[in-house]
N, C-alpha and C positions, 0 to 999 in steps of 0.2 A: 644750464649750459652757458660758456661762453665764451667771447670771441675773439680774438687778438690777429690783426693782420690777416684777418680773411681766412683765420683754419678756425672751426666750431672744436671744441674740446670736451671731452669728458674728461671729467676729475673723481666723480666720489664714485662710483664705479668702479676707481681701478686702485681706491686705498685700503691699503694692506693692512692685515689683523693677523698677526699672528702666532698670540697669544697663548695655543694650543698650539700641539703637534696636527700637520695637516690629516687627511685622510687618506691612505697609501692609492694613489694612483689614479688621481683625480683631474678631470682636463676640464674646464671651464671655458666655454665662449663668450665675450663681450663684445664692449665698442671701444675703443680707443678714439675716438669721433670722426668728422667728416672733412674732407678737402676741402679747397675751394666751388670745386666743379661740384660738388655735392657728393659725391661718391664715398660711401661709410669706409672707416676704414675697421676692420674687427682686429679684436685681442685675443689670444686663447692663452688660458694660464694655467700651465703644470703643476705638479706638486706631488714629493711624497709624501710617507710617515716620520720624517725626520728632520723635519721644520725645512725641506729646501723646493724652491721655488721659481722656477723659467717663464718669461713671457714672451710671446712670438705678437708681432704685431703685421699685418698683412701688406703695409709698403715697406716694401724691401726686401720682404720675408724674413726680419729681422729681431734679434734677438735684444729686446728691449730691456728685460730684469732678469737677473739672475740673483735669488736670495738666499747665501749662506749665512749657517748660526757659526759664528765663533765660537773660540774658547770659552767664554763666557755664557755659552748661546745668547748673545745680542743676532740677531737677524740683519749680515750685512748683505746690500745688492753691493755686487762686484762686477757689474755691466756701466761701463760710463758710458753716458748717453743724455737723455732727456728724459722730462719726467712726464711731457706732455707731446701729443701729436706737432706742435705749432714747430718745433726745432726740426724735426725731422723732417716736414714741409719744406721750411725755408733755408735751413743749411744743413744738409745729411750728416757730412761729413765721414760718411760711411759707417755711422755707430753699427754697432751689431748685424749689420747687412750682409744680404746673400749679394756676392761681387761675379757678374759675368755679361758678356757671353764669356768673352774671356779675362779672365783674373789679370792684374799686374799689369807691367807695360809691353806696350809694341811701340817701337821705333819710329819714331817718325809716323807714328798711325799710316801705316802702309806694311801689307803686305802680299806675297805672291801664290797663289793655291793653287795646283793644279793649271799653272800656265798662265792664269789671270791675276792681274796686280788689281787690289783690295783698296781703300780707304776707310779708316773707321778716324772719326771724331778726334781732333787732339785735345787734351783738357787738362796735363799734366806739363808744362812748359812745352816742348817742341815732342810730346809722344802721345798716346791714346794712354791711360789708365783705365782700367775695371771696366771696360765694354765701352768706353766713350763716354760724350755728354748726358745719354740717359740710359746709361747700365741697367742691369736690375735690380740693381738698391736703387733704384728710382723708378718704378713702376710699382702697380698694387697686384700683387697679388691674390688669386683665389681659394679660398679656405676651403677643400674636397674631403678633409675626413678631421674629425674630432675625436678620441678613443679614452675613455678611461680603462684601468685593470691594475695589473701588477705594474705594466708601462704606459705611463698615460703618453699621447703622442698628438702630435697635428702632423697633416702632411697641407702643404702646398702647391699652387702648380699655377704658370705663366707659359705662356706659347707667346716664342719669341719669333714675328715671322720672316718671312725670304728678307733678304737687304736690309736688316735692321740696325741700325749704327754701322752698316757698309758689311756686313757677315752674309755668307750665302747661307742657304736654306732653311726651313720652319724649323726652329725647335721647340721640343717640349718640355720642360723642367719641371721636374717636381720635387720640394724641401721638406725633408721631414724631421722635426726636432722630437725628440724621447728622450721621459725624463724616468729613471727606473729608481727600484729601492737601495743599488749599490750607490745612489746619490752620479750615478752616471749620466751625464749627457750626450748622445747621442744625435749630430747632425747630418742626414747623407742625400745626398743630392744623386738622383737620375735624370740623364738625357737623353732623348732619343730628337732624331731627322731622317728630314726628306732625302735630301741630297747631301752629298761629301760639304763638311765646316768642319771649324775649331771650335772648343768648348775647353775650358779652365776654369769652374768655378770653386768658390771657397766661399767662406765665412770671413768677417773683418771685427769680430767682436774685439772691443777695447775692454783690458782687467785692469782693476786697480783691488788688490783681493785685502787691501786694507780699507776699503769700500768706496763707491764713486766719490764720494764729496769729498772723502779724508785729502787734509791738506799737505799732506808728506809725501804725497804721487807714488809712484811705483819705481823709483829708480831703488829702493830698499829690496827691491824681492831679488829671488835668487834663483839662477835660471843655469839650467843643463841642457845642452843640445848634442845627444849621441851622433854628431857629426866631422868627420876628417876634412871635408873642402867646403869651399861655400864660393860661391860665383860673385867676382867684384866686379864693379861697374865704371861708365865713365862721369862723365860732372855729370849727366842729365838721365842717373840711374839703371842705365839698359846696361845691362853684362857685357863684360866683353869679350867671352868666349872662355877664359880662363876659367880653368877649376883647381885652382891651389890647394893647398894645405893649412889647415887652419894654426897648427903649430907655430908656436910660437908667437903669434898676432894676438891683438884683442878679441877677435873671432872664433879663439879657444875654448867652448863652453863644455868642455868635455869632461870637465869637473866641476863644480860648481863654483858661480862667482854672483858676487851682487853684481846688477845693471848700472849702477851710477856712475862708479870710480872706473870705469871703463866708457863709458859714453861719450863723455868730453875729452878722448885721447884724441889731441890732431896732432900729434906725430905720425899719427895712420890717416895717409890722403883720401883713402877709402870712410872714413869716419867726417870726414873735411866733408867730402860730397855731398854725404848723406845728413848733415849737421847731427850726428848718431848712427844708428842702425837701420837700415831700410834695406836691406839684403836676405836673400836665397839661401839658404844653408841647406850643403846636399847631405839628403838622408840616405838616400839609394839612387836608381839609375832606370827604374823604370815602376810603375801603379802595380801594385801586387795584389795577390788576391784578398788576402789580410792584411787587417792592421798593423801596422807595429809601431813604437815607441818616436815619438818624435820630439817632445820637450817634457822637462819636468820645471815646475813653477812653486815656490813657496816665500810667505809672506809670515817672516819672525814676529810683529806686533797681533796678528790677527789669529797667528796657527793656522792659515788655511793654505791650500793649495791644491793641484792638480797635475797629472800627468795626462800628457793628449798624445792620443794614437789617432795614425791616419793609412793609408794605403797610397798615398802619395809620395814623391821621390824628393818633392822639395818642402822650404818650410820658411817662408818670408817670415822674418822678425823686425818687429817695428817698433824704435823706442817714442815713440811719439813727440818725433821732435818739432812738428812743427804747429802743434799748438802754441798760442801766440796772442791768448789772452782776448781774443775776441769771440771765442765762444762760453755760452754761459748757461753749464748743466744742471744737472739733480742737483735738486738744495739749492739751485741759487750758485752753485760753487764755478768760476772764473778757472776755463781750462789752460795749463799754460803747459812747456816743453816740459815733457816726462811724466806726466801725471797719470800715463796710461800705456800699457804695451799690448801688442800687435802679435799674435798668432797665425800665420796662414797656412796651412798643407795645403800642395797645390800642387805642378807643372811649373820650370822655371822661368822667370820671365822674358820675354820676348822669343818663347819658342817659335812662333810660326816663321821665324827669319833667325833662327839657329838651328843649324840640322843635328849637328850634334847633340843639343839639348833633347829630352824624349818629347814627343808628337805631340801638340795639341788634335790630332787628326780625330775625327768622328766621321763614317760612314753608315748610308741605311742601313738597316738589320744588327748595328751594335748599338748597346746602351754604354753611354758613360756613366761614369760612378764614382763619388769622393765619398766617403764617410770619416767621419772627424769624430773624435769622443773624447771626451772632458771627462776623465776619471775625478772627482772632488776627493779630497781629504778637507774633512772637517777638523776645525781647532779642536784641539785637548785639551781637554779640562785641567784647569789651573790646580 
């Protein structure tokens, strides 16, 4: 074991062989190692029969590794992040994290429920992002069920409680990532409370599916979003209530386009704001019972990709612009603007002070529920 800035690390524990096809539907517990306060922090790592690979790590409840075989089958992790407990410690950055109480931004970190005006944490210039200063990508989570079978799984669970980042009442959260033999991913989050809150959570996993390290970032991949409007914002990201048309704008993904040659359009003041993409794209108008189709993702050099379904109405896209060369991931590799995009199904931003937008609301005797699924397509064989 050892130490850097006060996080104890485990390393050979969590190095990968994967030399063989795995064992269809195997869940693995480890350490990932210990915080400062000492508190262990555990790994649990998936796997099917077709060399692929998820690692859920217990702060954050956070999706640490995701290992697909290419074309080639080379064994690539397409999770940018860290390779070691010590980054996620000391700069999140929100890798692979479960994001709530509530997802995205509120206004001015203020808002009004049932008659009473709210305060949650600002951390994003003048708004609250992802629950405040200590969301739940920043807390540890408890590791409740370990499964292997056809679907190996972990479930999670935090109880968030009254007044926490300024949110009324206990919640109860629990993450469960499944990893099956269609090479599908599977994340879905239940909440239950005490008393009447809001609740938004999502996933904030960064892809780069030509692999974390690779140095060509992800503005090469090529992205469809089955969506007609998407909600623009003002300079400091909050919607402004508008729901356009994406026609005709760079926000047309309704065919397929690379990320790059679009990224840097600032003829679009909405691309200005965002230095890129950092926006809501509406898929529907209210959480449905099923899933359905909210982006498709493919990466020409690797062959790989995915299509994510959610049951959610919205789908923040994030081209990662504001890496900025001061984070230093997997491999050693220097994160800089674009090197990674942003997937969210969710509620859209700053619902709780937009009525029109659908309800963050949660009341006792209902559960919330987001389930998100990472359909993979594996590279084909050259």
């Amino acid at each position: 074991m050892t130490r850097a800035h006060g996080v104890a690390l485990v390393t050979g524990a969590l190095t990968l062989v994967l030399a063989s096809p795995a064992v269809a539907g195997e869940a693995k517990q480890s350490s990932f190692g210990t915080l400062p306060d000492g508190r262990p922090v555990a790994a649990v790592t998936l796997t099917n029969s077709h060399g692929v690979l998820a690692r859920v790590i217990a702060l954050g409840a956070a999706l640490q590794s995701m290992i697909l075989p290419d074309r080639d089958g080379k064994p690539i992790d397409v999770a940018v992040g860290y390779d070691t407990l010590e980054g996620y410690a000391t700069k999140p950055e929100f890798f692979g994290a479960t994001v709530g109480r509530v997802a995205n931004r509120i206004a001015g970190g203020r808002f009004t429920f049932d008659g009473h005006t709210y305060h949650t944490p600002v951390n994003n210039g003048p708004n609250s992002l992802h629950g405040g200063t200590k969301g739940f990508d920043k807390v540890l989570w408890e590791v409740v069920a370990v499964k292997s079978g056809p679907t190996a799984s972990v479930t999670l669970r935090y109880v968030s409680p009254d007044g926490d980042m300024g949110y009324p009442g206990t919640l109860t959260t629990f993450a469960t990532y499944a990893l099956d033999e269609r090479n599908q991913l599977t994340i879905e989050y239940r909440a239950t409370t005490d008393k009447p809150t809001l609740v938004n959570i999502s996933n904030h996993s960064y892809w780069n599916l030509a692999g974390a390290g690779s140095p060509g970032g992800a503005m090469g991949h090529i992205v469809t979003i089955p969506a007609e409007r998407y909600t623009p914002t003002d300079a400091t990201a909050i919607p402004t209530g508008a729901l356009p048309s994406v026609a005709g704008t760079v926000f047309d993904f309704r065919t397929p386009h690379a990320v790059g040659p679009r990224v840097r359009d600032g003829r679009d003041t909405q691309i200005a704001y965002g230095r890129g993409y950092d926006h809501n794209w509406v898929i529907g108008t209210a959480v449905t019972a099923l899933p359905h189709l909210m982006a498709k993702v493919t990466e020409p050099l690797s062959g790989l990709g995915f299509e994510l379904w959610s049951n959610q109405p919205g789908l923040q896209f994030y081209s990662g612009n504001f890496f900025d060369g001061t984070v230093v991931g997997k491999g050693g590799q220097i994160y800089r603007m674009g090197d990674a995009i942003v997937m969210e199904p969710q509620l859209f931003p700053d619902a709780p002070n937009q009525p029109k937008f659908p309800s963050a609301r949660l009341d006792p005797g209902q559960t919330y529920r987001n389930v998100i699924i990472y359909k993979f397509t594996l590279g084909a064989k050259r």
